[in-house]
C-alpha positions as protocol buffer text, in pm:
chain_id: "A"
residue {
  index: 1
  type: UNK
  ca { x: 17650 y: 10429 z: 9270 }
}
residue {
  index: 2
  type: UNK
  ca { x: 18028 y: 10398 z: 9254 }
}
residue {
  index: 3
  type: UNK
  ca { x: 18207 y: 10245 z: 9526 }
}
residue {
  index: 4
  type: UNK
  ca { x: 18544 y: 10117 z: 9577 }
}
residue {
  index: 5
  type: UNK
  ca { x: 18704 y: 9771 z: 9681 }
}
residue {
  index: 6
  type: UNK
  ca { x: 19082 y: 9666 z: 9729 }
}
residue {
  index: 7
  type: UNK
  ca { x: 19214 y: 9461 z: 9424 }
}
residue {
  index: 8
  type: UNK
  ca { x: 19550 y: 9296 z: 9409 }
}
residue {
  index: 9
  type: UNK
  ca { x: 19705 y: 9638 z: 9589 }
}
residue {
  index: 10
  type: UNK
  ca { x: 19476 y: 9898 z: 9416 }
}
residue {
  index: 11
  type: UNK
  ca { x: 19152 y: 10032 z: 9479 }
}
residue {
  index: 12
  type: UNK
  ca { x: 18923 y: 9979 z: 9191 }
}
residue {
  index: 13
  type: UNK
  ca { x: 18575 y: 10129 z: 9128 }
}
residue {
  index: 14
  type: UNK
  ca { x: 18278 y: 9940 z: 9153 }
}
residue {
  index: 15
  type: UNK
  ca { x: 17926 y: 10027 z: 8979 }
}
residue {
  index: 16
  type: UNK
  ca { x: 17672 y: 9737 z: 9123 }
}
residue {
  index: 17
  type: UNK
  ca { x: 17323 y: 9762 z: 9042 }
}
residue {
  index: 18
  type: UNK
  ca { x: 17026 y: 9555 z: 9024 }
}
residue {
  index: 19
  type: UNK
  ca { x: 16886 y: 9182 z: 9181 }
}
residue {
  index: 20
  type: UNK
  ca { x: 16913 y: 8819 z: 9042 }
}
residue {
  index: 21
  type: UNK
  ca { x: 17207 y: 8665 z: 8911 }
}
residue {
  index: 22
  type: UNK
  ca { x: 17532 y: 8842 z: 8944 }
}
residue {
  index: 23
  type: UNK
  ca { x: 17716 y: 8973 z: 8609 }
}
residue {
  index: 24
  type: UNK
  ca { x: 18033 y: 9049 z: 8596 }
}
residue {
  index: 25
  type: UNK
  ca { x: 18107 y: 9307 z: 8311 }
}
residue {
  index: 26
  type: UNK
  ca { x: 18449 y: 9321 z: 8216 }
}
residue {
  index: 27
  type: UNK
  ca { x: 18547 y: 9634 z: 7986 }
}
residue {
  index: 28
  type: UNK
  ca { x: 18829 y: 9632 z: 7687 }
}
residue {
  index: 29
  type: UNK
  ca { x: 19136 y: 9811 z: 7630 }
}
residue {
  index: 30
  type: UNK
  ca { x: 19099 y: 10216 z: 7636 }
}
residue {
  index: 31
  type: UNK
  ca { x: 18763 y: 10212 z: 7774 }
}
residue {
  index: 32
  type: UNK
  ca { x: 18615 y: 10176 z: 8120 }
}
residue {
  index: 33
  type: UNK
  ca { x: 18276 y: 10056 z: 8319 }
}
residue {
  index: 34
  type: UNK
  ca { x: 18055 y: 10306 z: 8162 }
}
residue {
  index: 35
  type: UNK
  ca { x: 18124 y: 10084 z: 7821 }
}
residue {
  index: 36
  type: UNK
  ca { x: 17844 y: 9905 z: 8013 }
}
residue {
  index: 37
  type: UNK
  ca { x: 17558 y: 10176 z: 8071 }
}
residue {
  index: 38
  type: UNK
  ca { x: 17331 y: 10073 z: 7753 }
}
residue {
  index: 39
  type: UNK
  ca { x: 17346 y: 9727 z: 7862 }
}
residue {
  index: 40
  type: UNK
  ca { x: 17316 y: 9747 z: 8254 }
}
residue {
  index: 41
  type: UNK
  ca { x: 16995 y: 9998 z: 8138 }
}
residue {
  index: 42
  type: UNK
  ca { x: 16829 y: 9757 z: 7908 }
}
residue {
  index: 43
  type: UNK
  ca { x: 16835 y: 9481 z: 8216 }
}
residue {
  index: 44
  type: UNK
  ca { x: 16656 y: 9690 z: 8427 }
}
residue {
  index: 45
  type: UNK
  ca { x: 16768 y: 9589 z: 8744 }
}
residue {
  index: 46
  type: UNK
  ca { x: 16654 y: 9173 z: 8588 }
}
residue {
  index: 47
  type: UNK
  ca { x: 17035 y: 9087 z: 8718 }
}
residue {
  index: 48
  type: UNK
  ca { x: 17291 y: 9206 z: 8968 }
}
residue {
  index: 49
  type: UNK
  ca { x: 17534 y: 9400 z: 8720 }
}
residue {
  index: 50
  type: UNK
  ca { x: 17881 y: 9399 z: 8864 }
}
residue {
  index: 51
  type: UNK
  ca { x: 18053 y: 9635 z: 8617 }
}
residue {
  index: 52
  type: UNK
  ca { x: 18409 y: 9768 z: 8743 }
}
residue {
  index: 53
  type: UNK
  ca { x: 18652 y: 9977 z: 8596 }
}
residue {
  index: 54
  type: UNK
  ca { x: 19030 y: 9778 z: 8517 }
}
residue {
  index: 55
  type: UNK
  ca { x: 19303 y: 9914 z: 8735 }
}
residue {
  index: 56
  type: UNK
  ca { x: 19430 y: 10218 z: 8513 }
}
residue {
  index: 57
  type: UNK
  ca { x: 19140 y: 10256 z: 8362 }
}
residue {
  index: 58
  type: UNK
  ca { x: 18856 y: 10506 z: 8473 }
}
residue {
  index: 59
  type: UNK
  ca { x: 18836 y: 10602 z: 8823 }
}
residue {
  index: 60
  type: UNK
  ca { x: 19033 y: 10252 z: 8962 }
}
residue {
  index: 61
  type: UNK
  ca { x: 19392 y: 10320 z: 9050 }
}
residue {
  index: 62
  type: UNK
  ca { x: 19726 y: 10168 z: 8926 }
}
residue {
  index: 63
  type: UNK
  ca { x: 20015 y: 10095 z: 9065 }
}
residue {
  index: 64
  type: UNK
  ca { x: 20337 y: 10351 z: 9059 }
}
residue {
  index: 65
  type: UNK
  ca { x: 20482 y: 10340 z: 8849 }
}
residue {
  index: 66
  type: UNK
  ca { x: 20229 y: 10142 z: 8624 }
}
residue {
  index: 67
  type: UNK
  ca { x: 20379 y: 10014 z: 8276 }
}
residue {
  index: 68
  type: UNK
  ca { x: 20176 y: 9688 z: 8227 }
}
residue {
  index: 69
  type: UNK
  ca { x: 19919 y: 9417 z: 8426 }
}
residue {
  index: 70
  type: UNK
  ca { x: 19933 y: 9060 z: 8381 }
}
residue {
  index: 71
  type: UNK
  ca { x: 19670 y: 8840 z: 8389 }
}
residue {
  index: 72
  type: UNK
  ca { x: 19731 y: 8696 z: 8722 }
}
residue {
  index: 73
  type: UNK
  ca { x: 19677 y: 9050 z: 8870 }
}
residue {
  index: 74
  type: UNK
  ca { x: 19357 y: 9110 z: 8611 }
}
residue {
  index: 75
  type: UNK
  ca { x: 19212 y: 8765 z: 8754 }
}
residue {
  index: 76
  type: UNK
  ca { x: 19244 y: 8871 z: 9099 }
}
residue {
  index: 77
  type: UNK
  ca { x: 19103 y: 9192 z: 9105 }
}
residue {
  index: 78
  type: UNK
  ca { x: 18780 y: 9048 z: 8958 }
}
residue {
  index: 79
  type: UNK
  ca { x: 18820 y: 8777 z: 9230 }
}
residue {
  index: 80
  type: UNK
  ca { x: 18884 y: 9098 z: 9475 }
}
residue {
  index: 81
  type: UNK
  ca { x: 18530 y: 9219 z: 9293 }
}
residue {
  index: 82
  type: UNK
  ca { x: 18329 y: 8940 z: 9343 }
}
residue {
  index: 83
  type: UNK
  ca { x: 18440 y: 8879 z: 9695 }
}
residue {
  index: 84
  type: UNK
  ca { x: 18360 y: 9221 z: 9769 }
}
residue {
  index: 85
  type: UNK
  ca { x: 17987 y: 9190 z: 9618 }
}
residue {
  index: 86
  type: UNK
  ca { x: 17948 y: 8854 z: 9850 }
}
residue {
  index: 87
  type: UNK
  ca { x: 17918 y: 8653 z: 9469 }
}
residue {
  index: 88
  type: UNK
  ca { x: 18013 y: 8300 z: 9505 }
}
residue {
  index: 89
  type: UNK
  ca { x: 17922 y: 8254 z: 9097 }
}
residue {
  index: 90
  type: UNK
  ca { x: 17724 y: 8374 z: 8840 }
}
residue {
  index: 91
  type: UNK
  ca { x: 17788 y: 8473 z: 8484 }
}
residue {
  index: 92
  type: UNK
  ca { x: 18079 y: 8692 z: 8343 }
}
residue {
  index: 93
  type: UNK
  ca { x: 18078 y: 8909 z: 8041 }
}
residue {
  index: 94
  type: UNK
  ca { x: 18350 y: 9098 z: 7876 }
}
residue {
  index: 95
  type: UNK
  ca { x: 18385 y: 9333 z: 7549 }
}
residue {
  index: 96
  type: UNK
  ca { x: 18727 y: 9318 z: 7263 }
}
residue {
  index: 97
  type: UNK
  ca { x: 18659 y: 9538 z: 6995 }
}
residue {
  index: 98
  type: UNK
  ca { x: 18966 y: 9337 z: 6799 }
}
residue {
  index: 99
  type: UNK
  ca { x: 18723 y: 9020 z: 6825 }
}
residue {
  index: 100
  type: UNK
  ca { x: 18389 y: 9213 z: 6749 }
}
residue {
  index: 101
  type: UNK
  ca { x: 18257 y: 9334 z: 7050 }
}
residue {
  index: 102
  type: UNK
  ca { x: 18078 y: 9163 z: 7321 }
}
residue {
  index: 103
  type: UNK
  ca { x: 18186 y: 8805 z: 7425 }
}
């Protein structure tokens, strides 16, 4: 179920799922949380699947008008994330199809 939490001054959608050890799932460049579905599927609810769509990407918002993000603002919405799910640590996983996929 899709809910959403305040990032660095935009709301951004939230798919949690699951029990265990939190996993953050970060998606690449022209894609968006469901990037994820295969993988949060084939856990089977084994960890506590954190995946959110990027501000500008999917059904998260973006600033107006919205030309770029840095990586200060990319690190603190995934703070904003975590916070939001109550996750103090756990494991983070991301996807660049320029480096090969999953990393």
């Amino acid at each position: 179920m899709t809910e959403f939490v305040e990032g660095a001054g935009v709301a951004l959608a939230l798919d949690a799922r699951g029990a265990g050890t939190p996993l953050l799932l970060v998606h690449d460049l022209a894609a968006d949380s469901s990037a994820w579905a295969e993988l949060v599927a084939a856990l089977g609810g084994s960890a506590r699947t954190l995946a959110y769509d990027r501000r500008g990407y999917g059904a998260s918002g973006a600033p107006e008008p919205y030309e770029r993000t840095t990586v200060q603002e990319q690190a603190e919405d995934a703070r904003a994330v975590l916070a939001a799910a109550g996750v103090g640590g756990g494991a983070a996983g991301g996807d660049d199809a320029a480096a090969g996929g999953a990393v």
